[in-house]
Biopython code that builds the backbone (N, CA, C, O; Angstrom):
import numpy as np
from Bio.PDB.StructureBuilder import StructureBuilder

atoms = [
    (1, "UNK", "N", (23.388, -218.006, -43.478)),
    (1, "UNK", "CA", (21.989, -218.382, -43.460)),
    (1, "UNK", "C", (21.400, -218.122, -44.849)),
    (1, "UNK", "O", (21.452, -216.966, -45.269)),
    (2, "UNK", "N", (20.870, -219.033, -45.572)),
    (2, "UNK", "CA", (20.251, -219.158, -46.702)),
    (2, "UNK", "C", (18.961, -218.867, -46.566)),
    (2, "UNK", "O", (18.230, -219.281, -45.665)),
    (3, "UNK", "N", (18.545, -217.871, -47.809)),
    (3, "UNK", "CA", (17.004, -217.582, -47.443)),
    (3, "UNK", "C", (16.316, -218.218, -48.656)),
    (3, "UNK", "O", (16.883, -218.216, -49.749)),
    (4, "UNK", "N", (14.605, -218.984, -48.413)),
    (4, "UNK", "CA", (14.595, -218.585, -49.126)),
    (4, "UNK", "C", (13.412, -217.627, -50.781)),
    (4, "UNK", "O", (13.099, -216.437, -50.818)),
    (5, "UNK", "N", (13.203, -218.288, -51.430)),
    (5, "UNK", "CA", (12.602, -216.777, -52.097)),
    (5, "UNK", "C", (11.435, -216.133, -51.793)),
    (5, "UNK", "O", (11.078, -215.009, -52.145)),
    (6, "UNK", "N", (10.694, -217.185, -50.897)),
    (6, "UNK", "CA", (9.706, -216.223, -50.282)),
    (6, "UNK", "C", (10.033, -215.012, -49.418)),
    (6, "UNK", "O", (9.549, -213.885, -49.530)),
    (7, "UNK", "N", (11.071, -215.499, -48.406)),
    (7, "UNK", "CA", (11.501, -214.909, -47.243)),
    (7, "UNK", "C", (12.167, -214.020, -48.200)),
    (7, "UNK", "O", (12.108, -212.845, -47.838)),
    (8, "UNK", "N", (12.748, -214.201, -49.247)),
    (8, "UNK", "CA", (13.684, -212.972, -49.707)),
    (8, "UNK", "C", (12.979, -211.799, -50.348)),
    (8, "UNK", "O", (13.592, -210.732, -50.315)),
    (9, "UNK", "N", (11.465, -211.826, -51.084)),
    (9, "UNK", "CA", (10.690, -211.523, -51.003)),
    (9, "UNK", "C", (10.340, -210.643, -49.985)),
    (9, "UNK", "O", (10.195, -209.435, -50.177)),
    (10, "UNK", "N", (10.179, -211.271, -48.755)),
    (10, "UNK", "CA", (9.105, -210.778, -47.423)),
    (10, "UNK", "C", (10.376, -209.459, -46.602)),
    (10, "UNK", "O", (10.110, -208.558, -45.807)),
    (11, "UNK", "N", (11.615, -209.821, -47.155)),
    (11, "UNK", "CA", (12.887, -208.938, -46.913)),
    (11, "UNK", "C", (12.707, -207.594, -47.860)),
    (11, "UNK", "O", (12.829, -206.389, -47.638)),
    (12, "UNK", "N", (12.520, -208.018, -48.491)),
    (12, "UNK", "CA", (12.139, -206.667, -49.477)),
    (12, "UNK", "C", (11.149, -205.723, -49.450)),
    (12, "UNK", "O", (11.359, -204.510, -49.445)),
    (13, "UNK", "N", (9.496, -206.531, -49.424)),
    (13, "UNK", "CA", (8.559, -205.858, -48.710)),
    (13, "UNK", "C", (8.923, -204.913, -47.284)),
    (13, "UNK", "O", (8.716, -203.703, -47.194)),
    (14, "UNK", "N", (9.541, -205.829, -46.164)),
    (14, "UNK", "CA", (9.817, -205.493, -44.686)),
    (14, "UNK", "C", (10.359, -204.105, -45.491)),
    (14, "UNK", "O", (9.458, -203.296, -45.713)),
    (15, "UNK", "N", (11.589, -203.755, -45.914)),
    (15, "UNK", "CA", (12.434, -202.580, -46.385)),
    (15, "UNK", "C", (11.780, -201.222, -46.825)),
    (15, "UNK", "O", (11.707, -200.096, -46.332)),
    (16, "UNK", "N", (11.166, -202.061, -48.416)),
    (16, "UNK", "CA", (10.169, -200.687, -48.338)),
    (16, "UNK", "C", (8.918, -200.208, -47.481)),
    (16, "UNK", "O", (8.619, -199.026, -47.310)),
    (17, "UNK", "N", (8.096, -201.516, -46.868)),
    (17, "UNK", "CA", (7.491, -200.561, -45.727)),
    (17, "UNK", "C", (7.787, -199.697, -45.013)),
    (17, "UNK", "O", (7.143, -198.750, -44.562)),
    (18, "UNK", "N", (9.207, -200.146, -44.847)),
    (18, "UNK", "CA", (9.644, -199.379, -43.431)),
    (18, "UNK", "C", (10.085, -198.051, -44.228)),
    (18, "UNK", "O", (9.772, -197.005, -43.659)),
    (19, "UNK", "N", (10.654, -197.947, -45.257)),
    (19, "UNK", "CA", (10.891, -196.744, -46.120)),
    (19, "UNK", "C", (9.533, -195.934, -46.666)),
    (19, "UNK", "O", (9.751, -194.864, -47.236)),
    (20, "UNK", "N", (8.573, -196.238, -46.571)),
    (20, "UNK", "CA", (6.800, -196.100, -46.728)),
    (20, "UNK", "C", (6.435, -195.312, -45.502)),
    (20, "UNK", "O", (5.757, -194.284, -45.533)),
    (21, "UNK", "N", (6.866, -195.792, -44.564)),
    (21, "UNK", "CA", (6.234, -195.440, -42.818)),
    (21, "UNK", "C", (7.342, -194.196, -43.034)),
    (21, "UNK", "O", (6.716, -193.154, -43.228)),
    (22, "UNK", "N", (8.760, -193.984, -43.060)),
    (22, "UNK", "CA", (9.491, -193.523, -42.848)),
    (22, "UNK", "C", (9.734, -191.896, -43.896)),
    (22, "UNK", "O", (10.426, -190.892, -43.734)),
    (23, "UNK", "N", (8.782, -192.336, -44.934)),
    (23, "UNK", "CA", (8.425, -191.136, -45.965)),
    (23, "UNK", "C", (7.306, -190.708, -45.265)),
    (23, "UNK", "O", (7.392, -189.597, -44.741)),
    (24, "UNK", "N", (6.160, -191.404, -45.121)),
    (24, "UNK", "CA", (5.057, -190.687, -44.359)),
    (24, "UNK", "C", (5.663, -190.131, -42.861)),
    (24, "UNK", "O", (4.921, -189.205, -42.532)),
    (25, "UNK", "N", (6.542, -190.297, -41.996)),
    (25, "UNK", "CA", (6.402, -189.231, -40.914)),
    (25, "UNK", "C", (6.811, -187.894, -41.627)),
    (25, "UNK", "O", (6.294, -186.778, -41.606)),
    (26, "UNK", "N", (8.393, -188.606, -42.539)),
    (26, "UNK", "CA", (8.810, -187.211, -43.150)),
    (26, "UNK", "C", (7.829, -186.039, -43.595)),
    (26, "UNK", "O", (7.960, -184.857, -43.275)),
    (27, "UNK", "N", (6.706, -186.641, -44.485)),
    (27, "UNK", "CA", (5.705, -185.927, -45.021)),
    (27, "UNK", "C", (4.532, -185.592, -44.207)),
    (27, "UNK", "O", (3.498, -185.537, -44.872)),
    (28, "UNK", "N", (4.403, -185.359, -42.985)),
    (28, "UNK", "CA", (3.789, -184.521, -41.897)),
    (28, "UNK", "C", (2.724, -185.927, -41.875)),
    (28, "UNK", "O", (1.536, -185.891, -42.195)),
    (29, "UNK", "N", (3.484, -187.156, -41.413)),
    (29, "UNK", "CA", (2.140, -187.974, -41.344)),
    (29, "UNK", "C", (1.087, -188.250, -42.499)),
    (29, "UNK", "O", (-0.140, -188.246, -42.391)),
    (30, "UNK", "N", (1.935, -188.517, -43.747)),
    (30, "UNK", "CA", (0.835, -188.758, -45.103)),
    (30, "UNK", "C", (0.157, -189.948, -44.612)),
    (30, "UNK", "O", (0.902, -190.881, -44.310)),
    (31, "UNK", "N", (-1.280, -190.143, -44.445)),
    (31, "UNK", "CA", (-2.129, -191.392, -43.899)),
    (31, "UNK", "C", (-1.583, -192.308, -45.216)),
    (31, "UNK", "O", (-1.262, -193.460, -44.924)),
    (32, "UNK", "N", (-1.443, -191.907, -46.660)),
    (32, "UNK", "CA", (-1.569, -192.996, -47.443)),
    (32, "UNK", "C", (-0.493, -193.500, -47.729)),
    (32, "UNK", "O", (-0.346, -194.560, -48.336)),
    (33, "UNK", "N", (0.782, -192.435, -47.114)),
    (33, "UNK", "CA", (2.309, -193.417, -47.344)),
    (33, "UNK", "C", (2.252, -194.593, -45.781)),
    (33, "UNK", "O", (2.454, -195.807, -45.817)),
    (34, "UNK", "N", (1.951, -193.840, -44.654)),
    (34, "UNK", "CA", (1.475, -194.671, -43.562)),
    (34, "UNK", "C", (0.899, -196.084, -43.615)),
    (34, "UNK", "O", (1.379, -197.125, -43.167)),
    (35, "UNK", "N", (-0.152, -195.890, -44.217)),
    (35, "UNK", "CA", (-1.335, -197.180, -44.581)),
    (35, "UNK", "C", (-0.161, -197.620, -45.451)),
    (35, "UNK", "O", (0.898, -197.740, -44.834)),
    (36, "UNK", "N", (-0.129, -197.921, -46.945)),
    (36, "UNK", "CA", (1.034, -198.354, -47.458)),
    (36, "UNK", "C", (2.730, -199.107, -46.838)),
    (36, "UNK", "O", (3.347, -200.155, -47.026)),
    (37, "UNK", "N", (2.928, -197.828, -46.035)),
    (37, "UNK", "CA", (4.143, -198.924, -45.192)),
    (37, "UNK", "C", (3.745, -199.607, -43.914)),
    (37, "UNK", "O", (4.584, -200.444, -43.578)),
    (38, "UNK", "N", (2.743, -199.506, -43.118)),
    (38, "UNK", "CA", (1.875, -200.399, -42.749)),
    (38, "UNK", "C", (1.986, -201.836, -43.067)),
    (38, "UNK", "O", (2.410, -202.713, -42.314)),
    (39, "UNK", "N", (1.455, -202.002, -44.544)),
    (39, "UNK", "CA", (0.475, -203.294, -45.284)),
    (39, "UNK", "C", (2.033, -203.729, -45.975)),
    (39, "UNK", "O", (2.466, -204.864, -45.777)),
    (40, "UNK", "N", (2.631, -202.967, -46.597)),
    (40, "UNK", "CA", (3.933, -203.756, -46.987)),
    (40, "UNK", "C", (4.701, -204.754, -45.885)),
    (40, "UNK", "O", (4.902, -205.967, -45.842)),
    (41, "UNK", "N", (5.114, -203.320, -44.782)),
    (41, "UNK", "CA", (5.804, -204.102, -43.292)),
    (41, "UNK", "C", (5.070, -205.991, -43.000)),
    (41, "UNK", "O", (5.544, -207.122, -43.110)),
    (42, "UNK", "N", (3.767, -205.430, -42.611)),
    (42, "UNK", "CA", (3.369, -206.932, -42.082)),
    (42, "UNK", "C", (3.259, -207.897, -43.105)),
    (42, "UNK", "O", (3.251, -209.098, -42.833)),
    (43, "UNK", "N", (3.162, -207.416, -44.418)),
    (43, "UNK", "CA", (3.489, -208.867, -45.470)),
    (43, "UNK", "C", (4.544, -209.459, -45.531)),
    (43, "UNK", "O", (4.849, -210.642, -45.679)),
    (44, "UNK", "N", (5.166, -208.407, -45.387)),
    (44, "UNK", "CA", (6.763, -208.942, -45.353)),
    (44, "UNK", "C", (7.289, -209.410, -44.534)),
    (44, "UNK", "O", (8.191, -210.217, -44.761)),
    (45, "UNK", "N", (6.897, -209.055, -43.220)),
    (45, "UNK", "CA", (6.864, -209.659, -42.200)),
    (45, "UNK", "C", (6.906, -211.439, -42.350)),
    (45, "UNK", "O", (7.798, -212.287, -42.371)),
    (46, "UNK", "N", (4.905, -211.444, -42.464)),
    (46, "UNK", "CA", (4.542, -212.944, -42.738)),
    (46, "UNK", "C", (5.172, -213.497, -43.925)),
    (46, "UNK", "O", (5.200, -214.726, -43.988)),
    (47, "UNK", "N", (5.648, -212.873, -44.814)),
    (47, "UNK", "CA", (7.009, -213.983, -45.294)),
    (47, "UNK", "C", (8.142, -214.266, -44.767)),
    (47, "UNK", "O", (8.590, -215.411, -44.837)),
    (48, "UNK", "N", (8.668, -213.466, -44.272)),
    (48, "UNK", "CA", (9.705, -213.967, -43.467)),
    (48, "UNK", "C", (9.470, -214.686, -42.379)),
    (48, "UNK", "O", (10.048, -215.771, -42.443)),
    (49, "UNK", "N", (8.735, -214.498, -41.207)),
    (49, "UNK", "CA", (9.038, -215.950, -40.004)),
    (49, "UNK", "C", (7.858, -216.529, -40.519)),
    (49, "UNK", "O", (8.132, -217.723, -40.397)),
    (50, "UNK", "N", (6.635, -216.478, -41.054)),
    (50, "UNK", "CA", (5.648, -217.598, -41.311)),
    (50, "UNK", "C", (4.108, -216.816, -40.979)),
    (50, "UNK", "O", (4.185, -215.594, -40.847)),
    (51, "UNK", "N", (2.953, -217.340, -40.862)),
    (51, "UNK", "CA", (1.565, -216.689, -40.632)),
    (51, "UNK", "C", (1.127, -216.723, -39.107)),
    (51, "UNK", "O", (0.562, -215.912, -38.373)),
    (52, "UNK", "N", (1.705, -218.204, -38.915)),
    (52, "UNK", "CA", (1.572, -218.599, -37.116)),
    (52, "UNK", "C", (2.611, -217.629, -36.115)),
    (52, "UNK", "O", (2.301, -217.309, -34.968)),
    (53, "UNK", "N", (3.777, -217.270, -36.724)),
    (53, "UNK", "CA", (4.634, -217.086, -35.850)),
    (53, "UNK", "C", (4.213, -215.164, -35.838)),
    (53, "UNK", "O", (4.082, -214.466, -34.833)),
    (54, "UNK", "N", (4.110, -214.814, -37.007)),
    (54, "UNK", "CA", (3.443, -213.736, -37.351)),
    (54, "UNK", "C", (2.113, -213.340, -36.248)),
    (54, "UNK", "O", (1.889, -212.323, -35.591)),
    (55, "UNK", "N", (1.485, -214.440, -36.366)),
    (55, "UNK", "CA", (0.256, -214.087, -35.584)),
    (55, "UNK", "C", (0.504, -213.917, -34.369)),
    (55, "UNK", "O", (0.218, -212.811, -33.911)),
    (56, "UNK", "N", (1.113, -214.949, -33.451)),
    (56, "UNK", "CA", (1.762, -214.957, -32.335)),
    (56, "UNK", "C", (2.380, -213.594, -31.797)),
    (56, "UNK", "O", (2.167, -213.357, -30.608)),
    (57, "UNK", "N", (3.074, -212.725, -32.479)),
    (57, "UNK", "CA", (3.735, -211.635, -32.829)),
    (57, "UNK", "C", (3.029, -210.254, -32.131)),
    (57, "UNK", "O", (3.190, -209.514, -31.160)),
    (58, "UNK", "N", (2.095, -210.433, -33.358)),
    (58, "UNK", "CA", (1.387, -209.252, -32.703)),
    (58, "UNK", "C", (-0.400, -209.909, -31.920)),
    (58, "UNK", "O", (-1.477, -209.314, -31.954)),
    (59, "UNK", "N", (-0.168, -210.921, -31.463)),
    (59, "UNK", "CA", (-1.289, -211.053, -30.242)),
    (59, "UNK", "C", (-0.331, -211.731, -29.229)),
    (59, "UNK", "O", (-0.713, -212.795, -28.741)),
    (60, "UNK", "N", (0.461, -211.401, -28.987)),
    (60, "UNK", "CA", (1.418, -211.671, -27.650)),
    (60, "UNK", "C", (0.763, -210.749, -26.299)),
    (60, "UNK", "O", (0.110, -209.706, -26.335)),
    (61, "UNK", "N", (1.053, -211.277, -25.537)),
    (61, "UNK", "CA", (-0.111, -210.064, -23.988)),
    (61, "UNK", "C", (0.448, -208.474, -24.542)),
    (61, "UNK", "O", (-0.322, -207.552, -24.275)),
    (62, "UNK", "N", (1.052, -208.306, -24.893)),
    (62, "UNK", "CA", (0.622, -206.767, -24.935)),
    (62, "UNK", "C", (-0.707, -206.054, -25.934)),
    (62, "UNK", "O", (-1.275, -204.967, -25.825)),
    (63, "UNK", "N", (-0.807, -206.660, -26.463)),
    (63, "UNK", "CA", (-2.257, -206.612, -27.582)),
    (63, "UNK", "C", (-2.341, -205.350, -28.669)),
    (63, "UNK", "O", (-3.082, -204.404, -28.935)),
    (64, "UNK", "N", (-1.304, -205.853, -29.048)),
    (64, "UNK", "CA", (-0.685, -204.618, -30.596)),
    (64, "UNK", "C", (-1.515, -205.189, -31.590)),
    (64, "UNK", "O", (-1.257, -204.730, -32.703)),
    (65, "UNK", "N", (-2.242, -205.863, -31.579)),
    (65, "UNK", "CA", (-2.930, -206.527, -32.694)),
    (65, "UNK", "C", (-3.927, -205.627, -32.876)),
    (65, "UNK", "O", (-4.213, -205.080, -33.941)),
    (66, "UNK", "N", (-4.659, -205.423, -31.408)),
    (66, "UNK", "CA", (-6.000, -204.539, -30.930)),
    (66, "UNK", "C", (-5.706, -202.729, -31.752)),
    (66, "UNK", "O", (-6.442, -202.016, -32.435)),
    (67, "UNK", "N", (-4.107, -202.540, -31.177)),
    (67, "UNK", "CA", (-4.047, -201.139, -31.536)),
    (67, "UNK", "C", (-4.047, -200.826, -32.856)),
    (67, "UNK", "O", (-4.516, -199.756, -33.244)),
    (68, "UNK", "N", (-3.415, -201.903, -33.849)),
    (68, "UNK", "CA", (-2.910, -201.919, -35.416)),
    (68, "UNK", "C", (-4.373, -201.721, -35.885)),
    (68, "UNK", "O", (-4.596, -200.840, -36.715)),
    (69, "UNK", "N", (-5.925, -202.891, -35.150)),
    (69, "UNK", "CA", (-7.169, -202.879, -36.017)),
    (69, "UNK", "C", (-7.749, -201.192, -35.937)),
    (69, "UNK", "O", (-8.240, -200.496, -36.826)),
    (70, "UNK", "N", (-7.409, -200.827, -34.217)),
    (70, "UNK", "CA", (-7.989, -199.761, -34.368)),
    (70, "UNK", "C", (-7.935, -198.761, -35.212)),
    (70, "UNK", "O", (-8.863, -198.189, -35.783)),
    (71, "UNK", "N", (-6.207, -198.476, -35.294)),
    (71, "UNK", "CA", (-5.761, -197.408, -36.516)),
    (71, "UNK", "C", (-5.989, -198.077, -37.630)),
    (71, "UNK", "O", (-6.209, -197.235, -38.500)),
    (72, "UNK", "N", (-6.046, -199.016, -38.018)),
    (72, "UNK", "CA", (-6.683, -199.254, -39.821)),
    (72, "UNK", "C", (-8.345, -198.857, -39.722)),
    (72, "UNK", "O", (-8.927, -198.230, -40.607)),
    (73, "UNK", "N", (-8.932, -199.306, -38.575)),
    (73, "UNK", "CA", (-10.347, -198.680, -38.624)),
    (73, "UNK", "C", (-10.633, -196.816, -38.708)),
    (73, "UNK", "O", (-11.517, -196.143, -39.237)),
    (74, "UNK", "N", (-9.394, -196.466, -37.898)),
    (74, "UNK", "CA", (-9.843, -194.923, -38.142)),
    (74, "UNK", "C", (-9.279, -194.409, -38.873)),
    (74, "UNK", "O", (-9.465, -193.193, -38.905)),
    (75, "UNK", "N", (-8.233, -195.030, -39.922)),
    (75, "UNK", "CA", (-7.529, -194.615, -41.308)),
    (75, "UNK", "C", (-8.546, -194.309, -42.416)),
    (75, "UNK", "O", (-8.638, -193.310, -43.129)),
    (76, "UNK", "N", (-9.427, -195.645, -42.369)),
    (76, "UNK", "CA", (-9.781, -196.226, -43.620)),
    (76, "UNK", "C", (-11.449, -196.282, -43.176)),
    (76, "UNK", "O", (-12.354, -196.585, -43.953)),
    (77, "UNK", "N", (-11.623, -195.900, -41.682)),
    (77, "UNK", "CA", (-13.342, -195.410, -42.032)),
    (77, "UNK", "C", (-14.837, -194.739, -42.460)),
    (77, "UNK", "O", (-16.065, -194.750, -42.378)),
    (78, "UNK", "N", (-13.128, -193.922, -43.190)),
    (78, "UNK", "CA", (-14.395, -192.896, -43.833)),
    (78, "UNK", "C", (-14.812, -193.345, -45.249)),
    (78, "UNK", "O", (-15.775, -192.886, -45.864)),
    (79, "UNK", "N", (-14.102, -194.149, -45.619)),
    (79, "UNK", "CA", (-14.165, -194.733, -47.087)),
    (79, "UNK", "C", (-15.270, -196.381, -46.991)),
    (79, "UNK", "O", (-15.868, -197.035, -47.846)),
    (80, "UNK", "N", (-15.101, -196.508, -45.560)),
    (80, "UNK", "CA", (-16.092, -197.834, -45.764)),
    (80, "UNK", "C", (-17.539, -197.366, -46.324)),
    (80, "UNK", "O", (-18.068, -198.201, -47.057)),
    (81, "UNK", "N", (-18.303, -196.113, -46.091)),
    (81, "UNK", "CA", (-19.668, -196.311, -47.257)),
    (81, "UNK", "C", (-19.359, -196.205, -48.527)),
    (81, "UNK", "O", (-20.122, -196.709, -49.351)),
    (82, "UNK", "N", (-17.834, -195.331, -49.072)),
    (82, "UNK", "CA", (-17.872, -195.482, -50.697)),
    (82, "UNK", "C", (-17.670, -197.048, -50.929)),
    (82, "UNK", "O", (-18.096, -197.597, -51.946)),
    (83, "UNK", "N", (-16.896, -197.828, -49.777)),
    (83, "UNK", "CA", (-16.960, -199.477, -50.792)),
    (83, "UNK", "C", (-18.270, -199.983, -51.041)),
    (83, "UNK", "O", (-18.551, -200.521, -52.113)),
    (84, "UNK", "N", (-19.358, -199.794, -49.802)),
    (84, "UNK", "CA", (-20.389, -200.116, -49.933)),
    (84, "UNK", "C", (-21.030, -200.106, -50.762)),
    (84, "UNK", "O", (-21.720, -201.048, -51.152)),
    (85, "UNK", "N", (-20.917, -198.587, -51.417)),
    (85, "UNK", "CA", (-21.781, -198.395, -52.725)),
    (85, "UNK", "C", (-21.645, -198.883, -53.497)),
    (85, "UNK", "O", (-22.593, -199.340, -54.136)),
    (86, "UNK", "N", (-20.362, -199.051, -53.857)),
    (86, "UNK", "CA", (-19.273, -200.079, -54.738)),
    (86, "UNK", "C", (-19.883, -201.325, -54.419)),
    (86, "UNK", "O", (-20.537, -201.570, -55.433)),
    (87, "UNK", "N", (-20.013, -202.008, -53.832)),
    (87, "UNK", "CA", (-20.368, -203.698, -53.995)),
    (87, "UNK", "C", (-21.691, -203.609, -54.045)),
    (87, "UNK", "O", (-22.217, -204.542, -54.652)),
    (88, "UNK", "N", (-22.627, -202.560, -53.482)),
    (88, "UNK", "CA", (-24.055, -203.156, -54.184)),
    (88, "UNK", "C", (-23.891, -202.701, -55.365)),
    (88, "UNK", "O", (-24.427, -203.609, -56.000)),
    (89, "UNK", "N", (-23.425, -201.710, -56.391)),
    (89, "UNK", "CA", (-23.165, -202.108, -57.599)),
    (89, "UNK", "C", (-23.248, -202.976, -58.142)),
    (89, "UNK", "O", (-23.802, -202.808, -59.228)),
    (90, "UNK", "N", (-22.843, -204.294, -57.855)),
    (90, "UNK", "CA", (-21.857, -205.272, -58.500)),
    (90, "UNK", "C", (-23.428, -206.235, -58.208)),
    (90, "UNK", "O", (-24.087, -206.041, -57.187)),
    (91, "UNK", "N", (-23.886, -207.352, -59.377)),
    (91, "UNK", "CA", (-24.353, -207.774, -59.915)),
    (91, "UNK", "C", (-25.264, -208.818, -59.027)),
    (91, "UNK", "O", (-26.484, -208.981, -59.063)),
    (92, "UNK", "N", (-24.320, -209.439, -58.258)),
    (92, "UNK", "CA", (-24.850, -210.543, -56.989)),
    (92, "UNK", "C", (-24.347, -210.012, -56.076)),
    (92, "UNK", "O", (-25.185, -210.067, -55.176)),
    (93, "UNK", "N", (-23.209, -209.361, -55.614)),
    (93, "UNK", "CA", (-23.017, -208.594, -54.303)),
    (93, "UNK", "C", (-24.672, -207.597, -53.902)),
    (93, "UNK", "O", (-25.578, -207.571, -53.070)),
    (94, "UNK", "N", (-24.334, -207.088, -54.827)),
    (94, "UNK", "CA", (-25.246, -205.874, -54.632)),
    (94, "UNK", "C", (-27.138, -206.556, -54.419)),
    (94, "UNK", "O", (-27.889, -205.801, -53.801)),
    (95, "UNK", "N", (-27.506, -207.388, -54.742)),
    (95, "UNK", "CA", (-28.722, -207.802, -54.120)),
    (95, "UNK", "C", (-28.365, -208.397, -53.000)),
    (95, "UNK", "O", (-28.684, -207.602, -52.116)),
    (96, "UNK", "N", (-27.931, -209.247, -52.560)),
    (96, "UNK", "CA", (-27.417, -209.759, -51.416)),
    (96, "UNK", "C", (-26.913, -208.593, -50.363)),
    (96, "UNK", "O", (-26.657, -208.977, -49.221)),
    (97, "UNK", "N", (-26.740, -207.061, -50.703)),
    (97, "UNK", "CA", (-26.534, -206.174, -49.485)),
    (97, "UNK", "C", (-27.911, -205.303, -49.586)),
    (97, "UNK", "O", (-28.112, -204.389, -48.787)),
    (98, "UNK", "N", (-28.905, -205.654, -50.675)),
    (98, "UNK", "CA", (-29.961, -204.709, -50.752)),
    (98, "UNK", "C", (-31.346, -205.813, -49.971)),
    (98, "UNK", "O", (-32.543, -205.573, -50.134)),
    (99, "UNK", "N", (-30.928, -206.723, -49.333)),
    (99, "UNK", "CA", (-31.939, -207.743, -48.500)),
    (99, "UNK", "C", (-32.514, -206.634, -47.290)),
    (99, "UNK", "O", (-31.891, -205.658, -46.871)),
    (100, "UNK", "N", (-33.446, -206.941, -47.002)),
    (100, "UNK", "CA", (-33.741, -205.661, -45.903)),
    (100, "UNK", "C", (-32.999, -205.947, -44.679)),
    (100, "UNK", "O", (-32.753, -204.888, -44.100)),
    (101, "UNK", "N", (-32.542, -206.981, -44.052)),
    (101, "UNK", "CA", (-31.820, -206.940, -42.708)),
    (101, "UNK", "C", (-30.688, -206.982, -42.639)),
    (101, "UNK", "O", (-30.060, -206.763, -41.603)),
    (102, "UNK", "N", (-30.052, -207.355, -44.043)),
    (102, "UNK", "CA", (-28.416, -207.191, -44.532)),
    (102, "UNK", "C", (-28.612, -205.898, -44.717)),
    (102, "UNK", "O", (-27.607, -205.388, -44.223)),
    (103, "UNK", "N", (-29.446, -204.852, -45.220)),
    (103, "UNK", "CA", (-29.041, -203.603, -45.477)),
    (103, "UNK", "C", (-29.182, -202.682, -44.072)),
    (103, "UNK", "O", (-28.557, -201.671, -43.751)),
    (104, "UNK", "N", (-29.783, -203.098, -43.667)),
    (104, "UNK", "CA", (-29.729, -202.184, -42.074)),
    (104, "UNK", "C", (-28.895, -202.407, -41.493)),
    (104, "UNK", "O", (-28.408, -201.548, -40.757)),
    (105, "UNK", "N", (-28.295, -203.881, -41.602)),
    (105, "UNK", "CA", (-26.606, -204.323, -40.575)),
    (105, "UNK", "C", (-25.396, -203.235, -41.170)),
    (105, "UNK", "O", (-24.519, -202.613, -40.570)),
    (106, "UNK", "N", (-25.805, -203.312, -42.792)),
    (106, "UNK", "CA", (-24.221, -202.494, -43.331)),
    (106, "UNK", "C", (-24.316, -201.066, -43.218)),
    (106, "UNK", "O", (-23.491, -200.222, -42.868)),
    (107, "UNK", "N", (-25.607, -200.986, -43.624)),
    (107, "UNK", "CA", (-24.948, -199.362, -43.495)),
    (107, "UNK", "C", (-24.866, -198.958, -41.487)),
    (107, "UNK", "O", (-24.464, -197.880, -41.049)),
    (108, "UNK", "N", (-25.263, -199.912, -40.774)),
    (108, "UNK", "CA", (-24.670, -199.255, -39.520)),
    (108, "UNK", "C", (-23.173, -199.366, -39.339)),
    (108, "UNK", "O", (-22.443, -198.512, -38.835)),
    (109, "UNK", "N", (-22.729, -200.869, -39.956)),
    (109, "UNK", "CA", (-21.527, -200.864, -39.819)),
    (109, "UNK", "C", (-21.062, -200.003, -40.313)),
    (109, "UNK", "O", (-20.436, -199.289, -39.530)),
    (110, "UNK", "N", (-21.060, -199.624, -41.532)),
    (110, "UNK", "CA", (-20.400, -198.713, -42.839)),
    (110, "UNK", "C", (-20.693, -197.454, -42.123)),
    (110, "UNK", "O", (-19.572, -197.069, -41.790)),
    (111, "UNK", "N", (-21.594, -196.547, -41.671)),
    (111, "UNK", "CA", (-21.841, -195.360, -40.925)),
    (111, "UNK", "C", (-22.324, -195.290, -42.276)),
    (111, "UNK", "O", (-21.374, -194.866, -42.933)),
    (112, "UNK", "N", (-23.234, -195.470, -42.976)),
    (112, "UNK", "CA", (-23.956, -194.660, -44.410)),
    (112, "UNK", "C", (-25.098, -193.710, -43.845)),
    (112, "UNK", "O", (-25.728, -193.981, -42.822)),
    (113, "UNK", "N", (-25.229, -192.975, -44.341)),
    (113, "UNK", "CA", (-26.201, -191.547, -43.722)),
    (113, "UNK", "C", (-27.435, -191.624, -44.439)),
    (113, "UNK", "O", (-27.354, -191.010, -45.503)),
    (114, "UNK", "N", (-28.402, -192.086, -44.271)),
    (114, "UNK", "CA", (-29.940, -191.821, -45.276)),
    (114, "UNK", "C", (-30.584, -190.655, -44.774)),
    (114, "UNK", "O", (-30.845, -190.384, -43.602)),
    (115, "UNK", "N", (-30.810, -189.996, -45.815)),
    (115, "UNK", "CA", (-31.541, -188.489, -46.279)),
    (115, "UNK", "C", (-32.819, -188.552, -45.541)),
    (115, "UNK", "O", (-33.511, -189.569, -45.568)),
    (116, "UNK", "N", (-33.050, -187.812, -45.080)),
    (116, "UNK", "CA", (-34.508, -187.676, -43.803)),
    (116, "UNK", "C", (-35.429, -187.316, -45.322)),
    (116, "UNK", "O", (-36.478, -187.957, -45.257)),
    (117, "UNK", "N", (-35.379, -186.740, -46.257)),
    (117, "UNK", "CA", (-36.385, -186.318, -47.096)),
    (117, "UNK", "C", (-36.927, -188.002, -47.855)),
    (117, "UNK", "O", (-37.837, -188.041, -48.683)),
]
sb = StructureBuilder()
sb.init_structure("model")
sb.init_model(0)
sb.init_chain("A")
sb.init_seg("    ")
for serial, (resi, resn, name, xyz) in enumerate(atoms, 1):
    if name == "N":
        sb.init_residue(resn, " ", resi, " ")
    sb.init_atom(name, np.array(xyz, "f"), 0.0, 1.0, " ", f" {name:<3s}", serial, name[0])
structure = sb.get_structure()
């Protein structure tokens, strides 16, 4: 079976994710080797069988799709108000999140904390 260089690619990614996931249990559960072999695994993944077949994959009835969003949401939710701050920074992001009803949507999403003083 001939692969090819995407898929050979998406073979390589698949490897070190799994060597990523497989350093983080070693290392008492490192969240950031975790997250890392995570995001490698499923790229590599979607190079190898495709985006559709990929998708199919993990929203098949058992609903691993649901469990994967949850743990990236409670990996990576404590950092959603530092991005925030980070993009209203930024030149046209940042007025466009400082609108008054865009800014009350994000920081609930984001969990941002405003100072009672």
């Amino acid at each position: 079976m001939w692969l090819s260089d995407g898929q050979k690619i998406g073979v390589a990614l698949t490897t070190f994710g799994g060597l990523f996931m497989l350093l983080g249990v070693m290392l008492f559960f490192d969240g950031a080797l975790l997250a890392l072999g995570n995001i490698l695994f499923v790229s590599g993944l979607t190079l190898i069988i495709g985006p559709q077949k990929t998708f199919y994959f993990f929203a098949r009835s058992r609903k691993i799709l649901v469990v994967e969003t949850f743990g990236f949401l409670n990996l990576f939710g404590d950092f959603f108000p530092v991005i925030v701050t980070f993009m209203r920074q930024l030149p046209f992001v940042g007025t466009a999140l400082s609108l008054p009803y865009v800014r009350d949507v994000v920081d609930r999403v984001a969990g941002s904390r405003t100072s009672a003083v």
